[in-house]
C-alpha positions as CSV (number, residue, x, y, z in Angstrom):
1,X,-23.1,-34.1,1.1
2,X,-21.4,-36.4,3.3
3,X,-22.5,-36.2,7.1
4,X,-19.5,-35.5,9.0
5,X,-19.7,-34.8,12.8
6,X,-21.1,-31.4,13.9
7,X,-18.5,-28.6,14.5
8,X,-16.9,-27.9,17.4
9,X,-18.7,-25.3,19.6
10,X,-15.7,-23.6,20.4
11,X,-15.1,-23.0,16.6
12,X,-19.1,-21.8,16.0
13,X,-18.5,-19.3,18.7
14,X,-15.9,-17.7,17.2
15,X,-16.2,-17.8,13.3
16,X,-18.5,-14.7,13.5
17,X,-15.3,-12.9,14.6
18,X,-13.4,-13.9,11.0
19,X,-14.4,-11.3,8.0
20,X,-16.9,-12.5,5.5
21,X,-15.0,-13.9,2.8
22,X,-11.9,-14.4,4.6
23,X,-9.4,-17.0,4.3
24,X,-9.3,-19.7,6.8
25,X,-6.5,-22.8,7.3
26,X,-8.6,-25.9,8.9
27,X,-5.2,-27.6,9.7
28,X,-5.5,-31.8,10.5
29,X,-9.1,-31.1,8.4
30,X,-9.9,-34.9,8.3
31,X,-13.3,-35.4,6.8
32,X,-13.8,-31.2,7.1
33,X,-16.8,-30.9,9.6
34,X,-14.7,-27.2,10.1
35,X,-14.4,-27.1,6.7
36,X,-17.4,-27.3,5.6
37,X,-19.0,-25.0,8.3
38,X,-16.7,-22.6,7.6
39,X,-17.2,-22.6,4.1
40,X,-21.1,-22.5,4.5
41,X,-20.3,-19.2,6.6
42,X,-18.7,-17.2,3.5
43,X,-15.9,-18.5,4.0
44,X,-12.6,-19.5,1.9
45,X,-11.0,-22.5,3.0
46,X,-8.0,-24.4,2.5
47,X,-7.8,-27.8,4.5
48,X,-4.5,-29.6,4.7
49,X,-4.4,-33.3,6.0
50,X,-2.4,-36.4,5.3
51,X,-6.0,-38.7,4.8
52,X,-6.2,-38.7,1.0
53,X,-9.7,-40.2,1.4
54,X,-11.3,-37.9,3.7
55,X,-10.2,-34.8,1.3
56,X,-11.4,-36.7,-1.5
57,X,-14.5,-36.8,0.1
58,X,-14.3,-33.3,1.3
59,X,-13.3,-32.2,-2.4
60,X,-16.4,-34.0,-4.0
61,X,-19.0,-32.0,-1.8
62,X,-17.3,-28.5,-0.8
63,X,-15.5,-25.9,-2.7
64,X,-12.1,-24.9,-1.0
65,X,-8.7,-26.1,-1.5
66,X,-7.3,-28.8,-0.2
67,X,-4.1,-30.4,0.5
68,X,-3.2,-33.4,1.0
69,X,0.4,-33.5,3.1
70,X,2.2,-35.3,6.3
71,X,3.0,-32.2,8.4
72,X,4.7,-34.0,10.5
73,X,7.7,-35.7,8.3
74,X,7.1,-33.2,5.3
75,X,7.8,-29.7,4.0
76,X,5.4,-27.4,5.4
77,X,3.0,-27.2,2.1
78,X,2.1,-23.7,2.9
79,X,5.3,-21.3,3.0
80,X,5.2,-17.8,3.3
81,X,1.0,-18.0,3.0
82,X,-1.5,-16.5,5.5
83,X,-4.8,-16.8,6.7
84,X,-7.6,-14.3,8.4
85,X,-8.0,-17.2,10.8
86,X,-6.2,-20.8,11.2
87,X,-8.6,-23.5,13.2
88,X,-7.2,-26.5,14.4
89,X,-9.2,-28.9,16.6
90,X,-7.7,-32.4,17.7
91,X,-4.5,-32.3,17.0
92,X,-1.1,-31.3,18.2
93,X,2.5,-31.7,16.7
94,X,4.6,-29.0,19.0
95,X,7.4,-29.0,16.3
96,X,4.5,-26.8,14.0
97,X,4.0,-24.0,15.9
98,X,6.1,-21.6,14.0
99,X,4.5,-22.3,10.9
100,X,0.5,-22.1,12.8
101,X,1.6,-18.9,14.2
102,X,3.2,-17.4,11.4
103,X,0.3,-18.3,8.8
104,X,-2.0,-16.1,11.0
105,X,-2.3,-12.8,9.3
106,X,-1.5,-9.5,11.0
107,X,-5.2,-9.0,13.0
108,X,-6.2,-12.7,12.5
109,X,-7.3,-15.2,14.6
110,X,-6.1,-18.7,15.9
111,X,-8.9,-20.7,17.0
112,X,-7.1,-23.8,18.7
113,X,-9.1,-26.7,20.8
114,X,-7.2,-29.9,21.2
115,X,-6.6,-32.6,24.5
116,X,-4.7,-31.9,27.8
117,X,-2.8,-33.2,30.6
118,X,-5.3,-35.4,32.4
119,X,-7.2,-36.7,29.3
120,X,-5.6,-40.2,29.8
121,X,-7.9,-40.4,32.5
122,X,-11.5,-41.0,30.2
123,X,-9.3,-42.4,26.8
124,X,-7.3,-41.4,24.1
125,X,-4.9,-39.4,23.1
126,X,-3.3,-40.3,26.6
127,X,0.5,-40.2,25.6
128,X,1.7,-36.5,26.9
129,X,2.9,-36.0,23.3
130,X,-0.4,-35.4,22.4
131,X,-1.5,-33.6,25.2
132,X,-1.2,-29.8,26.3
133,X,0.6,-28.9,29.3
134,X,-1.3,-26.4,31.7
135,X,-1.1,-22.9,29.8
136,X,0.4,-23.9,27.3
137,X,-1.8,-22.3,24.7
138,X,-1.4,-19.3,26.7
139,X,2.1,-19.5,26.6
140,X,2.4,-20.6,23.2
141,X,0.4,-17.7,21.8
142,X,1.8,-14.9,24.4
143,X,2.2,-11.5,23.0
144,X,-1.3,-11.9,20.8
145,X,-4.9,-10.1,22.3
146,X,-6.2,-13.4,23.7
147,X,-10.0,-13.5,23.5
148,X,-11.1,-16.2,25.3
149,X,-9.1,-18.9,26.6
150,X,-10.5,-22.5,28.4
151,X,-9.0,-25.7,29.9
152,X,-11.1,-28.8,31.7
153,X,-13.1,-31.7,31.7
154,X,-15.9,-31.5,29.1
155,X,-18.8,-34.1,28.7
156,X,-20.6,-36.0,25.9
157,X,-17.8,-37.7,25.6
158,X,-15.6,-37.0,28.7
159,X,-12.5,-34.9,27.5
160,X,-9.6,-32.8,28.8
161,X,-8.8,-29.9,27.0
162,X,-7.5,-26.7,26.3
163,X,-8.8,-24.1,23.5
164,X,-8.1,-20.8,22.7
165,X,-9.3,-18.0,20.3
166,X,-6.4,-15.7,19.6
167,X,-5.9,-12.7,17.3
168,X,-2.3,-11.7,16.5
169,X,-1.0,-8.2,16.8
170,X,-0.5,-6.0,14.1
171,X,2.8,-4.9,14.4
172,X,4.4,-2.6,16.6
173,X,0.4,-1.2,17.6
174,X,-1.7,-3.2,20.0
175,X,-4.1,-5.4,18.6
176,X,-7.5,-3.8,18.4
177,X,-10.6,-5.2,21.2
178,X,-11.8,-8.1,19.4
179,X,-16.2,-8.0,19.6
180,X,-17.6,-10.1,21.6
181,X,-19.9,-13.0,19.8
C-alpha cells in the first residue's frame, strides 16, 4: 500500500456518523488518503480527480471506483448519482456546488474542510478564488441540520480554514439529530 498522508481529523471525527457500507464521494481524491480511510471503515467509495497517476496509484492498492475527470472544464461525471456522504478536503471550485449538494442523499452528510480568507497570510492557496469567505459554508449549505461547523488558524502547518459536517434534510420533515461522535 502506498503511504499517503494521514486523514484529515475533521473527516475521522465524522465518518462514524456515515452507515456501514454506505456510499461516499471523496471529491479532488488526489492520492486517496480519504479514500482509503474511508474504505478501511466499511466503506464504498468512489473518488473523482483529474490526476490520472494518483488514481492509478489509488486503483492498484484500494477497491473503490474511481474517476478520472477535470471538474472544473468537464461534464460533471456523476449525473443524477448520490452518496450517504460526499467529503471534500482542499479544494474549492464555487461553480460545483450544485452538483456537491445535490449528490448528498436525502439524510446524508457533507463533510467539507478546505482554506479561508486570511490563509494567504502562512502560504498557499492565497488567491481569494480558492479561499472561503467568512460563513460561507454556512451559507452555502443553509437549510441542511448543520452538525458542527469551524473556521480559524490551525497549526502543524499554519492554515486558515473553514469545515463543516452537514446532513441534508429529508424532504419536507426536519432532518433527524445527528449522534454525536
Amino acid at each position: 500500500m502506498s503511504h499517503s498522508p494521514a486523514p484529515s481529523p475533521w473527516i475521522t471525527r465524522f465518518a462514524p456518523l456515515i452507515p456501514i457500507g454506505g456510499q461516499v464521494l471523496d471529491l479532488a481524491c488526489g492520492q486517496g488518503r480519504h479514500a482509503r480511510y474511508l474504505q478501511a471503515q466499511g466503506l464504498r467509495v468512489t473518488g473523482v480527480d483529474r490526476d490520472g497517476a494518483a488514481l492509478q496509484l489509488l486503483q492498484a492498492d484500494t477497491a473503490g471506483e474511481w474517476l478520472l475527470a477535470d471538474i472544473e472544464n468537464g461534464a460533471w461525471p456523476l449525473e443524477g448519482r448520490v452518496f450517504d456522504a460526499v467529503v471534500v478536503t482542499h479544494y474549492l471550485w464555487r461553480p460545483l456546488w450544485p452538483q456537491i449538494l445535490a449528490s448528498v442523499a436525502p439524510g446524508g452528510l457533507l463533510l467539507y474542510e478546505t482554506f479561508a480568507q486570511g490563509n494567504a497570510a502562512y502560504g498557499k492557496p492565497s488567491r481569494p478564488d480558492f479561499l472561503l469567505q467568512p460563513g460561507e459554508l454556512l451559507q452555502v449549505c443553509a437549510g441542511w441540520s448543520v452538525i458542527a461547523y469551524e473556521a480559524g488558524l490551525l497549526r502543524t502547518p499554519e492554515r486558515v480554514v473553514q469545515r463543516i459536517a452537514a446532513r441534508r434534510p429529508l424532504g419536507d420533515s426536519p432532518p433527524p439529530p445527528a449522534p454525536l461522535p
